[in-house]
DRENPA-221287 format. One record per residue: x, z, y of N, C-alpha, C in turn; residue number from 1. Coordinates in nm, 2 decimals, m for minus. Atoms other than C-alpha are relative to their C-alpha. Example, Ala and Ser with C-alpha at 12.3 -4.5 7.8 and 13.67 -1.06 7.14 Angstrom:
<site><n_east>0.09</n_east><n_up>0.00</n_up><n_north>m0.12</n_north><ca_east>1.23</ca_east><ca_up>0.78</ca_up><ca_north>m0.45</ca_north><c_east>0.09</c_east><c_up>0.00</c_up><c_north>0.12</c_north><mivex>1</mivex></site>
<site><n_east>m0.09</n_east><n_up>0.00</n_up><n_north>m0.11</n_north><ca_east>1.37</ca_east><ca_up>0.71</ca_up><ca_north>m0.11</ca_north><c_east>m0.08</c_east><c_up>0.08</c_up><c_north>0.11</c_north><mivex>2</mivex></site>
//
This chain:
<site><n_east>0.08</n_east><n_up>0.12</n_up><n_north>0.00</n_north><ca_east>2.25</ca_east><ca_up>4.62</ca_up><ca_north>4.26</ca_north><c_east>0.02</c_east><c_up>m0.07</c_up><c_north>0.13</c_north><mivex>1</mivex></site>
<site><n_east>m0.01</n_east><n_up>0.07</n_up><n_north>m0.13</n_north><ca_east>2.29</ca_east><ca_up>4.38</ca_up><ca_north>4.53</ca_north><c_east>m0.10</c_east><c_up>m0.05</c_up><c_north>0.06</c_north><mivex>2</mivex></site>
<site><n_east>0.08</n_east><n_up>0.01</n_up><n_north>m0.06</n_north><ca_east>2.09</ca_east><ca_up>4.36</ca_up><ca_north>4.77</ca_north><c_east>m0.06</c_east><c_up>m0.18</c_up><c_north>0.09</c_north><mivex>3</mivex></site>
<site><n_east>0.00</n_east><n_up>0.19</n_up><n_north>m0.08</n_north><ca_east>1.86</ca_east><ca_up>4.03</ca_up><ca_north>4.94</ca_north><c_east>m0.08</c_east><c_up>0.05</c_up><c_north>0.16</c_north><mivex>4</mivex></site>
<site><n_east>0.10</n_east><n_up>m0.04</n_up><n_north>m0.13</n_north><ca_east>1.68</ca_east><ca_up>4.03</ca_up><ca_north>5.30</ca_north><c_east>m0.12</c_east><c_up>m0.13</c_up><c_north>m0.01</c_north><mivex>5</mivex></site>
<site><n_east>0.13</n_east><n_up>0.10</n_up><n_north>0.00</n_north><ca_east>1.32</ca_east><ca_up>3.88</ca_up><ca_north>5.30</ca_north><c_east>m0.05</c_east><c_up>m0.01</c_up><c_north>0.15</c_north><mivex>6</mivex></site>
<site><n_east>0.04</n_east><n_up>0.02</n_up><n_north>m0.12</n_north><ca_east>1.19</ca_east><ca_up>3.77</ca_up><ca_north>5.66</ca_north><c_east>m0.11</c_east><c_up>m0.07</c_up><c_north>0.01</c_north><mivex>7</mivex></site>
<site><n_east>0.14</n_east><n_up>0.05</n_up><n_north>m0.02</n_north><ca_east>0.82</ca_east><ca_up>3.74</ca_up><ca_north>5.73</ca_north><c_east>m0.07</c_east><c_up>0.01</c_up><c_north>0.15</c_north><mivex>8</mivex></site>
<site><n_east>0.03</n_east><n_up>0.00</n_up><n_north>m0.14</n_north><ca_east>0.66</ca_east><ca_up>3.64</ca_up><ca_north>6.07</ca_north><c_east>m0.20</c_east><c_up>0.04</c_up><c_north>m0.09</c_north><mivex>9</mivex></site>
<site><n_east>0.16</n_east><n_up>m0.06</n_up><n_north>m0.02</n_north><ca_east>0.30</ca_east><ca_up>3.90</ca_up><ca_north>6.12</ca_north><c_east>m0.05</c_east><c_up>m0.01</c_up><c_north>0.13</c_north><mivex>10</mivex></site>
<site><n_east>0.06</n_east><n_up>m0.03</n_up><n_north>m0.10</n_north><ca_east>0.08</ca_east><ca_up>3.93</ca_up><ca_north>6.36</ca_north><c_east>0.04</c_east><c_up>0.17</c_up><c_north>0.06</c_north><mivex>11</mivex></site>
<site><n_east>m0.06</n_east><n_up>m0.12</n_up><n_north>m0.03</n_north><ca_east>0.24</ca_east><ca_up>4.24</ca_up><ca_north>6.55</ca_north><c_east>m0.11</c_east><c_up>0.11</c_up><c_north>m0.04</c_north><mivex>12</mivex></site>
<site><n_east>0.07</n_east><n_up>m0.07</n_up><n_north>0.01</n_north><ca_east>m0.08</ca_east><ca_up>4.40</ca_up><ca_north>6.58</ca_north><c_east>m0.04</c_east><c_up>0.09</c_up><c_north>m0.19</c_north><mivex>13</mivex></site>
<site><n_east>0.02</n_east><n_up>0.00</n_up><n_north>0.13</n_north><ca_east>m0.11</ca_east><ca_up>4.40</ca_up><ca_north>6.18</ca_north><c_east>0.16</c_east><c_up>0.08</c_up><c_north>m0.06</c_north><mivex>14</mivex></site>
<site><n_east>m0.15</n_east><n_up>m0.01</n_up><n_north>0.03</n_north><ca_east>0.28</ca_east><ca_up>4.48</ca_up><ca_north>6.13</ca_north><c_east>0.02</c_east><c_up>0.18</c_up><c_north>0.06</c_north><mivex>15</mivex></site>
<site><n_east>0.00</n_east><n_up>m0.17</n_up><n_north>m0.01</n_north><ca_east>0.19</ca_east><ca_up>4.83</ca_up><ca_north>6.35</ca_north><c_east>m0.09</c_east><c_up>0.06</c_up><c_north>m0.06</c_north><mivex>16</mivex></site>
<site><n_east>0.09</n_east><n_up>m0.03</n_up><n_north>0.05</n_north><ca_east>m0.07</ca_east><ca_up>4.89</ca_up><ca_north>6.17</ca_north><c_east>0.02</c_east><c_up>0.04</c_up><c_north>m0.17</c_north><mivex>17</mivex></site>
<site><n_east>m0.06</n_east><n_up>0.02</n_up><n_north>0.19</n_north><ca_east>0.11</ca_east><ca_up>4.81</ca_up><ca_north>5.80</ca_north><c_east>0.05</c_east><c_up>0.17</c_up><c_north>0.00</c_north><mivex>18</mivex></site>
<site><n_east>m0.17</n_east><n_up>m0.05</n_up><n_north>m0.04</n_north><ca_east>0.41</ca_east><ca_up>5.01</ca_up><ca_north>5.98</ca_north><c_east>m0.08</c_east><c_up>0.20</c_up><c_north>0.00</c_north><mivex>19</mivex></site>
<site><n_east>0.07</n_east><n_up>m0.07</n_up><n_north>m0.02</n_north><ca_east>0.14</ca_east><ca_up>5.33</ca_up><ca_north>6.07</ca_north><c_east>m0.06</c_east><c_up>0.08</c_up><c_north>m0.13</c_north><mivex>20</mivex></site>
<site><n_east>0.06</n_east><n_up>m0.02</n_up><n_north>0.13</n_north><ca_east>m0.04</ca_east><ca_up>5.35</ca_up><ca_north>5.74</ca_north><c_east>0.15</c_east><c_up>0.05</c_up><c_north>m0.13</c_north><mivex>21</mivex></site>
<site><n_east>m0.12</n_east><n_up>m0.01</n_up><n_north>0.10</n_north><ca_east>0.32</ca_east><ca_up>5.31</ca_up><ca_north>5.52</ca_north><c_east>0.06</c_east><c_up>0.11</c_up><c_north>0.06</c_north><mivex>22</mivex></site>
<site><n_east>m0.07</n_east><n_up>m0.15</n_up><n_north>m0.07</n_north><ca_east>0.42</ca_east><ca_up>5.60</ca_up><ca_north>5.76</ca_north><c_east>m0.05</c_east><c_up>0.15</c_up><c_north>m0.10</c_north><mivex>23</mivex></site>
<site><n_east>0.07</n_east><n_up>m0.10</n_up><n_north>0.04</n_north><ca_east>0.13</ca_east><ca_up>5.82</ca_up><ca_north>5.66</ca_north><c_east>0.03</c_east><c_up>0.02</c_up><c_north>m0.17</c_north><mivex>24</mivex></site>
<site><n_east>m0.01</n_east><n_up>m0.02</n_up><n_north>0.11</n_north><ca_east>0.22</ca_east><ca_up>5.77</ca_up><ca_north>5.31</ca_north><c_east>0.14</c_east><c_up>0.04</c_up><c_north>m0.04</c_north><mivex>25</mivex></site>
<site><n_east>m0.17</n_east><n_up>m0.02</n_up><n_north>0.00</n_north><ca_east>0.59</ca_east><ca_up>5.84</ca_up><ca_north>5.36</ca_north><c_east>0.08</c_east><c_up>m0.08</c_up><c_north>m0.10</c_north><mivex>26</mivex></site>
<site><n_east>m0.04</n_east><n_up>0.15</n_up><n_north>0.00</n_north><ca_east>0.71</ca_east><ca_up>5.51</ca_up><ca_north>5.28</ca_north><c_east>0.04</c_east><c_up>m0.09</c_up><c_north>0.15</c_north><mivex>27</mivex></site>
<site><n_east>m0.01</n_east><n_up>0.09</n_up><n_north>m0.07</n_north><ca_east>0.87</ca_east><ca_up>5.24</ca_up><ca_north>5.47</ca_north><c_east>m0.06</c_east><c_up>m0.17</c_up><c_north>m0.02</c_north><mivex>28</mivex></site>
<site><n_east>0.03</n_east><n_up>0.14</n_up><n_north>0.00</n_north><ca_east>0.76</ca_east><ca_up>4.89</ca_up><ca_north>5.52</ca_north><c_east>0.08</c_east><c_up>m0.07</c_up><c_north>m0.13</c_north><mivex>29</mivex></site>
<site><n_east>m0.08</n_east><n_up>0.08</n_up><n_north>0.13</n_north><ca_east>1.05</ca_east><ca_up>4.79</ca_up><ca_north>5.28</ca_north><c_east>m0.06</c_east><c_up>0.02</c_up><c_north>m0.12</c_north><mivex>30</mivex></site>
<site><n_east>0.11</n_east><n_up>m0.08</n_up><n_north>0.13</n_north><ca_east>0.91</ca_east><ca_up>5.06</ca_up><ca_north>5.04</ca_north><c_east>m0.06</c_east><c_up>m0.08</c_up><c_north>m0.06</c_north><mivex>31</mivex></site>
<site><n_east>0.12</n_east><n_up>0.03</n_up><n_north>0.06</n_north><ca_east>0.61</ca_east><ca_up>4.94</ca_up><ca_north>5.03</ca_north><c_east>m0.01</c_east><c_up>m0.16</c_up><c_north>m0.04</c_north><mivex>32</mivex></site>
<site><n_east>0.07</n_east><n_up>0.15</n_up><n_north>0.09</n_north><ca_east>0.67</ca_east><ca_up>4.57</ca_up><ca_north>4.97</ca_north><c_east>0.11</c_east><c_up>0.03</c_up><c_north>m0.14</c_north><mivex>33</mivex></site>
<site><n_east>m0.04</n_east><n_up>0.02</n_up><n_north>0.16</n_north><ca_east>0.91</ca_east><ca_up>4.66</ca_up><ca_north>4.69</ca_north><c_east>m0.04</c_east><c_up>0.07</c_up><c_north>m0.08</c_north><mivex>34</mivex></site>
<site><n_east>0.05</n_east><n_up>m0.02</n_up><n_north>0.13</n_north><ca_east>0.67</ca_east><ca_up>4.84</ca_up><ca_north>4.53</ca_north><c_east>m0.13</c_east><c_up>m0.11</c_up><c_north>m0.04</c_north><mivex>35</mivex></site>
<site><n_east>0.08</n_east><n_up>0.08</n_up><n_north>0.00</n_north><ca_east>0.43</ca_east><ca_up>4.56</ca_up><ca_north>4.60</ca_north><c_east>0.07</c_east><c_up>m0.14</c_up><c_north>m0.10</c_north><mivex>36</mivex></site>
<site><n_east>m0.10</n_east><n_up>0.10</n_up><n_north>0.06</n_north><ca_east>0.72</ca_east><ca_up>4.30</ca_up><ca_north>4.45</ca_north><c_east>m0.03</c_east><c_up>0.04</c_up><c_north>m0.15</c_north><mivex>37</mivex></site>
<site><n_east>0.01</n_east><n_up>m0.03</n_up><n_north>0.21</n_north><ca_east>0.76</ca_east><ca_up>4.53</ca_up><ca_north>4.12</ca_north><c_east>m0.13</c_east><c_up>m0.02</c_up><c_north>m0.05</c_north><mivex>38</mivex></site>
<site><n_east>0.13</n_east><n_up>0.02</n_up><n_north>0.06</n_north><ca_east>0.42</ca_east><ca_up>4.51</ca_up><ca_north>4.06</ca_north><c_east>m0.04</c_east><c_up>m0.11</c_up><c_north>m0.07</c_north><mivex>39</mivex></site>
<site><n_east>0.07</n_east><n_up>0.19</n_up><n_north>0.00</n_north><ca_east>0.36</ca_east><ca_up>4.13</ca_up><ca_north>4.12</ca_north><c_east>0.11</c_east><c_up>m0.03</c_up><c_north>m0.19</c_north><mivex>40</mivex></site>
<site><n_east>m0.11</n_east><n_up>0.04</n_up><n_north>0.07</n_north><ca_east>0.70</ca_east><ca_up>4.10</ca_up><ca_north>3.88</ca_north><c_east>m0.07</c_east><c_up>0.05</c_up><c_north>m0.17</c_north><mivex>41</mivex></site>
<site><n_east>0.04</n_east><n_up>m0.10</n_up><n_north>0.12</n_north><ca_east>0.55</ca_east><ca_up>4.37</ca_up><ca_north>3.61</ca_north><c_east>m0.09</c_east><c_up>m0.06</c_up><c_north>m0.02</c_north><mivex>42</mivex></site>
<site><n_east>0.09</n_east><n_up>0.08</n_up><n_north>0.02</n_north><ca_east>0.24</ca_east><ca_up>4.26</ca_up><ca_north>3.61</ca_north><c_east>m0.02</c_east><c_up>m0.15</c_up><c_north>m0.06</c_north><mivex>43</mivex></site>
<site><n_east>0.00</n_east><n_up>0.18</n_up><n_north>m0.03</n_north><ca_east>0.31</ca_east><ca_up>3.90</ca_up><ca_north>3.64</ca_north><c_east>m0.14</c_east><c_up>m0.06</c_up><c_north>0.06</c_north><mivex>44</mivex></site>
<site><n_east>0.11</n_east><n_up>0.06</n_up><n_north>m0.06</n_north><ca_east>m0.03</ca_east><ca_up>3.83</ca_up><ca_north>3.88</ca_north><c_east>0.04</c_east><c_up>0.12</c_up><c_north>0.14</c_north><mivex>45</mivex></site>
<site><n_east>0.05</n_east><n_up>m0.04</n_up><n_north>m0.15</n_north><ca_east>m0.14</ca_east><ca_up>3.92</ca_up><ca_north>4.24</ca_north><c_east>m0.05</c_east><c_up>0.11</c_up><c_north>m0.04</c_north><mivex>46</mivex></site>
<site><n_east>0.09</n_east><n_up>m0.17</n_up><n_north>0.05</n_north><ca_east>m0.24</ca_east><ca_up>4.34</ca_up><ca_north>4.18</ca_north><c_east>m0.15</c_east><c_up>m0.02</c_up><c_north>0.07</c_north><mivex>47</mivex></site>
<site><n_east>0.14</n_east><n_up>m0.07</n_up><n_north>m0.04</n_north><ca_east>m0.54</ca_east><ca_up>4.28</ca_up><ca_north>4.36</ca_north><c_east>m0.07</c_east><c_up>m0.18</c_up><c_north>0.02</c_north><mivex>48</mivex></site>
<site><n_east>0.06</n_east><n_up>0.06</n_up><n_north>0.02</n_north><ca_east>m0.80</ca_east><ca_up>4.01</ca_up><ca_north>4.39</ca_north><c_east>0.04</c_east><c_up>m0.15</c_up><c_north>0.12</c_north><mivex>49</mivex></site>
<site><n_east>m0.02</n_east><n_up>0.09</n_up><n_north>m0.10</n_north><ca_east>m0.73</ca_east><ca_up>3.69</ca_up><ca_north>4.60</ca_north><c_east>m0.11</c_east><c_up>m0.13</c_up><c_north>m0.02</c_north><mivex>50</mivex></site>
<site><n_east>0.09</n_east><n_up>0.07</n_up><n_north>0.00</n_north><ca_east>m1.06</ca_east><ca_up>3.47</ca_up><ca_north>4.64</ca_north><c_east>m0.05</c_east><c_up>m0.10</c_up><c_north>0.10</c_north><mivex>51</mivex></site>
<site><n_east>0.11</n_east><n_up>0.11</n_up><n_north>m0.11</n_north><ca_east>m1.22</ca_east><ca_up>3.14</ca_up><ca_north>4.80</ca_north><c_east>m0.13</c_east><c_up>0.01</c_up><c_north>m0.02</c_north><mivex>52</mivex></site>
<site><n_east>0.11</n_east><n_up>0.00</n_up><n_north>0.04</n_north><ca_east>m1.52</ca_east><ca_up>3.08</ca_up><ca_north>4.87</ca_north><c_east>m0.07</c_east><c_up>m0.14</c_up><c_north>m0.08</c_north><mivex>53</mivex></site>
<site><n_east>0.01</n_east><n_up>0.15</n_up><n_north>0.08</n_north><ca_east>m1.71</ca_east><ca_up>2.86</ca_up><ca_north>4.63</ca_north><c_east>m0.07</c_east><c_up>m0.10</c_up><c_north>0.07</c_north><mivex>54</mivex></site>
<site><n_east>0.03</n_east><n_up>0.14</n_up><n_north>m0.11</n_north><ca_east>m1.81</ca_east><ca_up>2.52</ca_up><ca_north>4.74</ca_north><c_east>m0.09</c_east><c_up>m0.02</c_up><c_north>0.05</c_north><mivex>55</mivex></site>
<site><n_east>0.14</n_east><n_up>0.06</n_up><n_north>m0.14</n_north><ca_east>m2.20</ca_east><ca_up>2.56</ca_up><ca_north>4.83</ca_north><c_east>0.03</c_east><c_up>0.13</c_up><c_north>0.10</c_north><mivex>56</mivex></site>
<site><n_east>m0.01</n_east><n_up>m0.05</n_up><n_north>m0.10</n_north><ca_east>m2.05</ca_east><ca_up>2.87</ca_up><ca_north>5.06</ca_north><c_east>0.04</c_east><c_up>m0.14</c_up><c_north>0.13</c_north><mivex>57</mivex></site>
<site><n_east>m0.07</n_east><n_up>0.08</n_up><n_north>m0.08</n_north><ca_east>m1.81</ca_east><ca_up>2.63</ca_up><ca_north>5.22</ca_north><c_east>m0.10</c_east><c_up>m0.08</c_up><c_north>0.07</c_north><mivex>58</mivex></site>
<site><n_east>0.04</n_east><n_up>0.06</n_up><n_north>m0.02</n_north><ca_east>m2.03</ca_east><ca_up>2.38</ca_up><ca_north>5.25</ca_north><c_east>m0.14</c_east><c_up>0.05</c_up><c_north>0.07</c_north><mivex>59</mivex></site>
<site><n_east>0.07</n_east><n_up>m0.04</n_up><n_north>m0.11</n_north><ca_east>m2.29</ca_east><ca_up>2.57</ca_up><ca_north>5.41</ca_north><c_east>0.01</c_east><c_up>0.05</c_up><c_north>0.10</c_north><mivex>60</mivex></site>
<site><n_east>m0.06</n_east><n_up>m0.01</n_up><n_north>m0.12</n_north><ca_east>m2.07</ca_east><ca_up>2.73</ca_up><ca_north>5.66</ca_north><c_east>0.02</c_east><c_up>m0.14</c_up><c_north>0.08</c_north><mivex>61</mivex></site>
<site><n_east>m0.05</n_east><n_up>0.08</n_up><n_north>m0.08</n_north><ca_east>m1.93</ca_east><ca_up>2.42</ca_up><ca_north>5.79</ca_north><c_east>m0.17</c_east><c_up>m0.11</c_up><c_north>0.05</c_north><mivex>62</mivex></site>
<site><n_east>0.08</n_east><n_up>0.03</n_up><n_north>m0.04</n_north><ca_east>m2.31</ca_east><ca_up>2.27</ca_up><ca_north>5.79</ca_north><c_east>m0.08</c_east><c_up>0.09</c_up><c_north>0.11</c_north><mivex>63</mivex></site>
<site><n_east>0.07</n_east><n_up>m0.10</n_up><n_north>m0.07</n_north><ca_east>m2.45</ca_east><ca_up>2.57</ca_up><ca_north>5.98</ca_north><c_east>0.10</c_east><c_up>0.01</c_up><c_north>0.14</c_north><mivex>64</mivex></site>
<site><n_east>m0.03</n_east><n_up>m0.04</n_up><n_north>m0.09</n_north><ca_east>m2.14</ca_east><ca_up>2.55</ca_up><ca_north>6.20</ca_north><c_east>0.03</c_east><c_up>m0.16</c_up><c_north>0.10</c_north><mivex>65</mivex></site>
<site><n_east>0.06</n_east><n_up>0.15</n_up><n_north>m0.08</n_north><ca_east>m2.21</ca_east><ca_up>2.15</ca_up><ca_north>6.28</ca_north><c_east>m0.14</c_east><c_up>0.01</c_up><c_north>0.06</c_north><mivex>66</mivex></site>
<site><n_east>0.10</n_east><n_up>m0.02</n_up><n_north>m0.08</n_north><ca_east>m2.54</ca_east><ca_up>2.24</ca_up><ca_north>6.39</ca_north><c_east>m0.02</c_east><c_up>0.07</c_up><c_north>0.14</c_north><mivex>67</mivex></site>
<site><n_east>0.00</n_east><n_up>m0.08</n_up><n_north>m0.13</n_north><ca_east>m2.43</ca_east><ca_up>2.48</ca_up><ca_north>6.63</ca_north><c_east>0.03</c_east><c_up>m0.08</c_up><c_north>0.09</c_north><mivex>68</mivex></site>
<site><n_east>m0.07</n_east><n_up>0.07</n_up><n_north>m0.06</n_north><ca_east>m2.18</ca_east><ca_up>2.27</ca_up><ca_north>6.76</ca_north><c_east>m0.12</c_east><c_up>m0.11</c_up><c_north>0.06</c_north><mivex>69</mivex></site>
<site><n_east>0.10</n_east><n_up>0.11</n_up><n_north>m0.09</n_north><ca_east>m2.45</ca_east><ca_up>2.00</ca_up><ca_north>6.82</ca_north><c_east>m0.10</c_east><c_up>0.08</c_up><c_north>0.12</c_north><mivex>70</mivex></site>
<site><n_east>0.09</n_east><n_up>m0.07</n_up><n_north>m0.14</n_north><ca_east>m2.71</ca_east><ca_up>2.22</ca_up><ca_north>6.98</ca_north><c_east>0.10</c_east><c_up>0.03</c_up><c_north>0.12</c_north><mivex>71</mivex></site>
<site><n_east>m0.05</n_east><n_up>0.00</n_up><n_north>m0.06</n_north><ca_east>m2.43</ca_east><ca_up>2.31</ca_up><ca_north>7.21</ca_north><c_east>0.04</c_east><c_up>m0.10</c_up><c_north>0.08</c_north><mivex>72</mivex></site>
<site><n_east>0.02</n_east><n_up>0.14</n_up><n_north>m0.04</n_north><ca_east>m2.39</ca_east><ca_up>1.96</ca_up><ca_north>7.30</ca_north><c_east>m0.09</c_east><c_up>m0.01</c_up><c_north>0.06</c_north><mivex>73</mivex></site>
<site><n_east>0.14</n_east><n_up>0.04</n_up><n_north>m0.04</n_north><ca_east>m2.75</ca_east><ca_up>1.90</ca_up><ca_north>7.36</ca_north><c_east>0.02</c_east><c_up>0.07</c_up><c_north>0.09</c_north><mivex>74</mivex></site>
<site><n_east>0.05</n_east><n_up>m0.01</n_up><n_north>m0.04</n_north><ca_east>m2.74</ca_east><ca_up>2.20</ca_up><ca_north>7.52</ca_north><c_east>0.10</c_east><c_up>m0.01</c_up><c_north>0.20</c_north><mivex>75</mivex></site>
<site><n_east>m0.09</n_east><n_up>0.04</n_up><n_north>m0.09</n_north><ca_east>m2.46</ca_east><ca_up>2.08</ca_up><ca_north>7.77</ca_north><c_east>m0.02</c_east><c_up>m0.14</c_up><c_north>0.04</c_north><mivex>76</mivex></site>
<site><n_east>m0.03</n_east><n_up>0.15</n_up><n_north>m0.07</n_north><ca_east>m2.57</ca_east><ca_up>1.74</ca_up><ca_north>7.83</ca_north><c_east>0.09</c_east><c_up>m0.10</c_up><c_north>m0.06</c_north><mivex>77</mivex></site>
<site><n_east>m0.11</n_east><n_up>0.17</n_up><n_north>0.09</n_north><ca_east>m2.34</ca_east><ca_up>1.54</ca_up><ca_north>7.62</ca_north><c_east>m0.07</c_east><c_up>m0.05</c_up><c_north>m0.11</c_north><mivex>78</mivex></site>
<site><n_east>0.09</n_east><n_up>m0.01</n_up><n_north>0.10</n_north><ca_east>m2.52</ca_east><ca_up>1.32</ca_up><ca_north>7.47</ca_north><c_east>0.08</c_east><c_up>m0.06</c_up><c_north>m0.14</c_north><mivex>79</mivex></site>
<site><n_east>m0.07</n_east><n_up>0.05</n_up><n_north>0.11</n_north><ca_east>m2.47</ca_east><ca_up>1.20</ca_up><ca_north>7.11</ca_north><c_east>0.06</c_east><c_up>m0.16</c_up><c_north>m0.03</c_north><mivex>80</mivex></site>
<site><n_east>m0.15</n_east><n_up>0.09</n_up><n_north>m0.02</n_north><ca_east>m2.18</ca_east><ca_up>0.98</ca_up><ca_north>6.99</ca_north><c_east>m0.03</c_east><c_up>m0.10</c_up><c_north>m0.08</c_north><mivex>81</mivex></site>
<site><n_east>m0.02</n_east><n_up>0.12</n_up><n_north>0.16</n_north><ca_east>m2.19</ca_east><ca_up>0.64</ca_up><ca_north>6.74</ca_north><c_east>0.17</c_east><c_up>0.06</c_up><c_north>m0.03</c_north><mivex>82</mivex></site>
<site><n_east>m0.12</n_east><n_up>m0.02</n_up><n_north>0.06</n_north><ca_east>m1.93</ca_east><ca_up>0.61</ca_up><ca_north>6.54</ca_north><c_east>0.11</c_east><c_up>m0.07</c_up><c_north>0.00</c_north><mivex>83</mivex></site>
<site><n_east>m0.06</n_east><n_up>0.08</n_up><n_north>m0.10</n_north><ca_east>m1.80</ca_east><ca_up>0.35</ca_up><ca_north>6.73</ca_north><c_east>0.06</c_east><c_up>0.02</c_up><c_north>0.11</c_north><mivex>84</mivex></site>
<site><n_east>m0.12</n_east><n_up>m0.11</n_up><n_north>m0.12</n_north><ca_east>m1.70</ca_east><ca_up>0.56</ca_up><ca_north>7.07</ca_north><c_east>0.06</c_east><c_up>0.12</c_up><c_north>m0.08</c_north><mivex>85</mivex></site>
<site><n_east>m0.13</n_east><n_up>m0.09</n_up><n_north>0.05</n_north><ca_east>m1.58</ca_east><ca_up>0.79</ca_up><ca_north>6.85</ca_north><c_east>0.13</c_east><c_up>m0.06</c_up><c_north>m0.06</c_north><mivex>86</mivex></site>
<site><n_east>m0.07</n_east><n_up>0.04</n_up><n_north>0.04</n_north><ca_east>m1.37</ca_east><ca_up>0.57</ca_up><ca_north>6.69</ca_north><c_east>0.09</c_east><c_up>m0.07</c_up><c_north>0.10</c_north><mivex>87</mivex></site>
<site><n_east>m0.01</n_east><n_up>0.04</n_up><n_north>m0.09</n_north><ca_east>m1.32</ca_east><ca_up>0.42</ca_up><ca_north>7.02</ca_north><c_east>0.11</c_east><c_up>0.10</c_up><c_north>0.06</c_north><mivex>88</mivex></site>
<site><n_east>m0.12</n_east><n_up>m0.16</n_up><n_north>m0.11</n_north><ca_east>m1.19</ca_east><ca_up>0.77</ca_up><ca_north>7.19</ca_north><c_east>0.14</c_east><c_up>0.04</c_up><c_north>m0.06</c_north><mivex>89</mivex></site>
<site><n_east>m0.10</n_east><n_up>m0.03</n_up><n_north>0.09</n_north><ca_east>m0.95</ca_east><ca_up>0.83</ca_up><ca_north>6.86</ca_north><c_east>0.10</c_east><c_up>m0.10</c_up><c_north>0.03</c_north><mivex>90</mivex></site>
<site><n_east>m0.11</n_east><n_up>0.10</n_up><n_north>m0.02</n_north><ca_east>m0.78</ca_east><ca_up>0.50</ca_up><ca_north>6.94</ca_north><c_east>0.01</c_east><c_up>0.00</c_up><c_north>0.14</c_north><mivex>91</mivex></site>
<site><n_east>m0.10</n_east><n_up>m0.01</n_up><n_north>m0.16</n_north><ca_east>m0.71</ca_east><ca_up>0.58</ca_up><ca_north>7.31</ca_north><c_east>0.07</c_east><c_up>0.12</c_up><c_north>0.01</c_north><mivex>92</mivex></site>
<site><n_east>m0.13</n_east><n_up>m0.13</n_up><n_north>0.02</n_north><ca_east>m0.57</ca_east><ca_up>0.92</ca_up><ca_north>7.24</ca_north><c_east>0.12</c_east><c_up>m0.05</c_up><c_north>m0.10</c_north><mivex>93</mivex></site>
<site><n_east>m0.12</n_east><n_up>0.03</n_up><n_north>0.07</n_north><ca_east>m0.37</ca_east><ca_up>0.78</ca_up><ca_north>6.96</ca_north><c_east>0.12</c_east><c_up>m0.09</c_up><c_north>0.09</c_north><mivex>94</mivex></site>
<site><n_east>m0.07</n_east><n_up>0.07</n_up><n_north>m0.05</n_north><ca_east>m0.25</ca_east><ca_up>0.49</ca_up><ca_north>7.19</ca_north><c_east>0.09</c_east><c_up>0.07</c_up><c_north>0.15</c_north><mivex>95</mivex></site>
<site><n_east>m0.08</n_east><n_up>m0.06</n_up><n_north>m0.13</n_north><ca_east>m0.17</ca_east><ca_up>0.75</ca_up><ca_north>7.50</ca_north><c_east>0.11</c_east><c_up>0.05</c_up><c_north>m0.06</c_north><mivex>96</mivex></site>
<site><n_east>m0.12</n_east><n_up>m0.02</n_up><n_north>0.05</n_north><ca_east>0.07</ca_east><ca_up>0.87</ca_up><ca_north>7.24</ca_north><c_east>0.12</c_east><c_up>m0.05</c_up><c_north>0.00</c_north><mivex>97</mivex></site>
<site><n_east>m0.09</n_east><n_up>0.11</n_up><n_north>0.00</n_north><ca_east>0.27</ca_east><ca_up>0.58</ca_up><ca_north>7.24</ca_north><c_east>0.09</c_east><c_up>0.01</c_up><c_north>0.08</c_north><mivex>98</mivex></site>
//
């Protein structure tokens, strides 16, 4: 059977870690993704669960983490912005681009 090479950039730390575990099981990294491949292939889906979060999570994280961000502001002294110097500051960074 002729062979292919797949090339994936990890986080090292994660890659010794993969590398550690696929040891203990006496397996190689390669091993283990081509039994991870036949699976996906056999199967035909992802073997294990792959999930977002639904929309009132999202949307309460990113509200819970604009409030922070503001108190952090307040509690630094900067005060709050229109939407006008903000739009203001976006067009002098864009233009320093130039």
């Amino acid at each position: 059977m002729r062979q292919s090479t797949i090339s994936i950039r990890v986080d090292q730390g994660l890659k010794n870690s993969f590398d550690s575990l696929c040891e203990a099981f006496g397996l190689t990294a390669t091993a283990a993704f081509n039994i991870f491949m036949k699976a996906v292939v056999r199967e035909r889906k992802i073997p294990f669960e792959i999930k977002a979060d639904d929309v009132e999570m999202v949307r309460s994280k990113a509200m819970d983490a604009f409030f922070s961000m503001r108190k952090a502001a307040v509690s630094s002294g900067d005060a709050d912005m229109s939407l006008e110097v903000i739009n203001s500051e976006i067009e002098a960074v864009r233009n320093g681009r130039r």
